[in-house]
N, C-alpha and C positions, 0 to 999 in steps of 0.2 A: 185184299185190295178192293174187292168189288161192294164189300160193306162202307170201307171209308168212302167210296163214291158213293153210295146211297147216302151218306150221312150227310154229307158234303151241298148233293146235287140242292138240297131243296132251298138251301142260304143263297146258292150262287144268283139266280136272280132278282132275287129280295136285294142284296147290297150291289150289284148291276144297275138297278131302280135309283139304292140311293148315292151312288156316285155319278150317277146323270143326274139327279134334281138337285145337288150340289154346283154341277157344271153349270145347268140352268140358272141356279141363282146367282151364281159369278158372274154371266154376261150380264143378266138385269142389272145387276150392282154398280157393274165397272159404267153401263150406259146412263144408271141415274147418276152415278160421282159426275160423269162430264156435264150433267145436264147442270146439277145444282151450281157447281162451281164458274161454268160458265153465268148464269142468270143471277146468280150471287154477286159476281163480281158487277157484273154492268147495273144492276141495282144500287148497289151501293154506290158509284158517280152517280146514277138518277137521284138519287135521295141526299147526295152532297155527304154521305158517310161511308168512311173508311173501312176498306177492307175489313182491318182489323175488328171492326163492331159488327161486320157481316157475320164473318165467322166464328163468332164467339158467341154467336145468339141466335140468328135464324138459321145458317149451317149447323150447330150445334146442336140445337135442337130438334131436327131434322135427322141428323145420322144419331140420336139418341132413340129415335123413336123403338127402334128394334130392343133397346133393352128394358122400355119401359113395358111392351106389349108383352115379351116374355117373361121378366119378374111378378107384372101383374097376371099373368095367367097360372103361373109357378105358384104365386102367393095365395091364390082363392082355391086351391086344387091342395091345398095342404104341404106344398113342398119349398117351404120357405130354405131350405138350405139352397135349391138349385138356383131358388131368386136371387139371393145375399151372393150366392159362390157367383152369378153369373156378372153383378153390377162391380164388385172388390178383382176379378178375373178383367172384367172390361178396363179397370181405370188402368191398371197393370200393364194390357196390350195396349191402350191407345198411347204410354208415355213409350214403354219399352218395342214394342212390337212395329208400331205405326209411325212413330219418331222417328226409330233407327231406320224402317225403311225410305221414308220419306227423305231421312239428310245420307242417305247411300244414293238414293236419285238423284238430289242437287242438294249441298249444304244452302240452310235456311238461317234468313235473317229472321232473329226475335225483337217485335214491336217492343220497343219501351214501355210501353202501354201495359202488357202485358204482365211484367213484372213488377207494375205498382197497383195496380189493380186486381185483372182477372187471377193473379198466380196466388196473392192474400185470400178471392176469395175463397179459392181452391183448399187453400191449405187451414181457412177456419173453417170449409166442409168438411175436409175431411176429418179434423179433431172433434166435431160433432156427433159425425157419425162413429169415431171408435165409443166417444162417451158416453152416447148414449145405446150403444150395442156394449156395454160393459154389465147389464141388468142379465144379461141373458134376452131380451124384446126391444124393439125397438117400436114403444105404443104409437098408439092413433095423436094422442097428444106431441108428440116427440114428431113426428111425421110431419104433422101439419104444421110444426112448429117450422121445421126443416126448407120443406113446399113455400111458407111466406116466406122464408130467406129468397130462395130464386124469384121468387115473383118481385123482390125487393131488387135483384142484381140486377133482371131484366130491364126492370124501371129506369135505375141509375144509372145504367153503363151508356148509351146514347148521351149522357147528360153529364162525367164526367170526363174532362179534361179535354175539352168543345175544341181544344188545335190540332188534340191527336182523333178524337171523333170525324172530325170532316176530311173529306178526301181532300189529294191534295191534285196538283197537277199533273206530279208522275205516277200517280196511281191509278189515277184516270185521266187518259185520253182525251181530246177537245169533239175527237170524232163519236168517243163512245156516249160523250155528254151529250153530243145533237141527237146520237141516234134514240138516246132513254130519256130526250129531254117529255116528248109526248105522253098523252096519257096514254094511247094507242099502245104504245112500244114499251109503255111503264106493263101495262095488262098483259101484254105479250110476253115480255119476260117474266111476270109473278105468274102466270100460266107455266111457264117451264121450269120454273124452280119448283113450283106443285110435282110435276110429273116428274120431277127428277128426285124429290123428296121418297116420292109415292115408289121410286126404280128401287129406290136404296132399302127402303122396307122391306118391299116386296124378294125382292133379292135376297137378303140377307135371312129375310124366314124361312125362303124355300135351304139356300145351304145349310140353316141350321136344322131343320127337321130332318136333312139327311144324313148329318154330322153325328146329329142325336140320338138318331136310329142305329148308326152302324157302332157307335159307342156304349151302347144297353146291351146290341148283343156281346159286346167284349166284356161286360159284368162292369165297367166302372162306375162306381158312387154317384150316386145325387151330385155332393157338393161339389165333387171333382171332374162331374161333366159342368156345372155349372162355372166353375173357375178355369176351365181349359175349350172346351172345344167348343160350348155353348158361349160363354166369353169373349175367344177370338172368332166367332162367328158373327157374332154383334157387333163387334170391333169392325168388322169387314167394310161397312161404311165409311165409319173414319179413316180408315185405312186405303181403301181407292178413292176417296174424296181430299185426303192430304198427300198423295202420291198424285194426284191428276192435278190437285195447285201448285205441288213443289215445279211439276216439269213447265206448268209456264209461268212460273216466275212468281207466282202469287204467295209468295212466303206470310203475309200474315193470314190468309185464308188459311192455309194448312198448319199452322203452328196452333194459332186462334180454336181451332175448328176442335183440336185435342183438347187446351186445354178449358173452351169452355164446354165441351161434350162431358170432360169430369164433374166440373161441377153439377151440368146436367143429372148427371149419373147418378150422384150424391144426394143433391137436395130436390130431383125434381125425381128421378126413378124410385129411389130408398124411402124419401119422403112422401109421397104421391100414393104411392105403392102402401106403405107403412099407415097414411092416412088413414086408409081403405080398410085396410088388411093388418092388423098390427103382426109384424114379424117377429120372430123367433130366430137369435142368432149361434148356432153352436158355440161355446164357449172353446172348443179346440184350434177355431179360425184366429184365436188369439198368439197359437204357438207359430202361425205362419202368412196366412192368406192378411190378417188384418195387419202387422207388420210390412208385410209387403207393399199394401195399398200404401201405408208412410209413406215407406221409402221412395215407391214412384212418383209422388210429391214430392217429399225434400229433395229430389235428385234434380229436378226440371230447374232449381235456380243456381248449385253449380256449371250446369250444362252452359245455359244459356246468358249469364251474368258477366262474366270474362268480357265477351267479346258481344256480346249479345246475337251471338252465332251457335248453331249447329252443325257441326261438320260432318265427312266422310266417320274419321273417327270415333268421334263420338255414337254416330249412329250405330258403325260395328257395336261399340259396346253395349248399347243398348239391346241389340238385338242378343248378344250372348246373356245378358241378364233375363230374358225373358225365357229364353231356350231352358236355362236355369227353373225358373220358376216353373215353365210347366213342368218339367222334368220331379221336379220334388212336390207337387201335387198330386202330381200323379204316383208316385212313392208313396205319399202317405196316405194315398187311396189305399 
């Protein structure tokens, strides 16, 4: 008895440590989702555009940031499987994971918009990126190739379909238009979307490094911390930033926010990343992890097409699909 204490003693405050700097990074997280969502939202009336172009592009990119920082620090440090597992693990939580919780909060309405645009571009990211992860590398050429696609969505998307781009009048308030009409109050609110950007980073690093930590001493793989807990740790943004819009009402901020954070994830993490770094893709990711990313794509326009709603239901299943997927990642670790 007195040996398995010794054994024991010396781990206990080592993961003590990292389940407080996970706690840690949860308040930051959940304090920048309300920051951003909040100053997102009144933004978009200052600027006369609709929720929906908020969060498919400056929210987007924003709760992206976490997996760009992490693949690109994975990818120069030789460990391209935790890069690839963390970005194909992320698109997986933010349809499966961050959906289902978000329409268990409040069933959300999906922008029209959404599904003639941003969900197409999603879905030729994602056939890009299996295609060109079929070599086994996804080169510098192929990355950059990927990188000007986003820079090309970012451009376009303010600029197509200029009725559903502009807000309207039940989106925005007459009172929230006076108060963002200033330049004053315009700075004031890009100041708190900065810090509410910088919450979600910052949050989400610190729970990942303690995620991380306590998953290396359990022996799991590279790939499979990067596809599960490195993953939904990244996700963690999208995730309190589309749970903190569902509850007040801001259904294209949280819908938007997922599904232009994929494409983020795709062509601006993979690609950006790949640029830099040409990656290295396991060729076994093909028997499950890059199938997966599919399907969490093609699944988003059953969901949403019907009705152009997400419901209670829905969301359940969602959430059982993801349960699933880490479940058999972590198996075939």
């Amino acid at each position: 008895m007195s040996i398995a204490r010794d054994a024991v003693a010396p781990y206990a405050p080592s993961v003590f440590l990292d389940f407080l700097q996970i706690a840690i990074g949860l308040a930051v997280l959940m304090g920048g989702a309300w920051l951003t969502v909040r100053s997102a939202a009144t933004l978009a009336g200052s600027f006369g555009l609709s929720p929906v172009i908020i969060g498919a592009t400056v929210v987007a990119f924003g709760t992206s940031a976490p997996e760009f920082v992490v693949s690109l620090f994975a990818a120069t440090r030789d460990s391209s499987g935790l890069a690839v597992g963390n970005v194909l693990g992320s698109n997986v939580a933010n349809v499966a994971l961050v959906l289902g919780v978000s329409a268990l909060v409040a069933p959300m309405t999906v922008h029209w918009r959404l599904l003639r645009w941003e969900m197409p571009v999603l879905a030729g990211a994602t056939v890009a990126t299996v295609v060109f992860a079929a070599d086994g590398n996804v080169s510098q050429l192929e990355g950059l190739g990927m990188f000007a696609g986003l820079v090309a969505f970012i451009v376009i998307s303010p600029r197509l379909f200029p009725d559903a781009a502009a807000a309207t009048q039940d989106e925005v308030s007459e009172v929230t238009r006076k108060i963002a009409a200033t330049l004053r109050a315009r700075g004031a609110e890009g100041g708190l979307l900065v810090v509410g950007l910088a919450g979600l980073t910052l949050g989400a690093d610190q729970a990942v490094r303690g995620a991380v930590s306590i998953a290396e001493q359990a022996g799991i793989s590279e790939t499979a911390i990067g596809a599960t807990i490195v993953a939904t740790g990244t996700s963690l943004p999208e995730l309190a930033t589309s749970v903190a819009a569902a509850r007040i009402k801001e259904h294209a901020i949280a819908v938007a926010n997922v599904v232009g954070s994929n494409v983020f994830n795709l062509l601006g993490v993979i690609g950006l990343t790949s640029g830099l770094v040409s990656l290295d893709v396991g060729q076994d990711l093909y028997q499950f992890e890059l199938p997966a990313l599919v399907l969490s794509t093609l699944i988003l326009l059953p969901l949403a097409w019907p009705r152009y709603r997400i419901g209670r239901i829905e969301g359940a299943v969602l959430l059982v699909l993801y349960i699933g997927f880490v479940a058999t990642v972590l198996a075939r670790a």
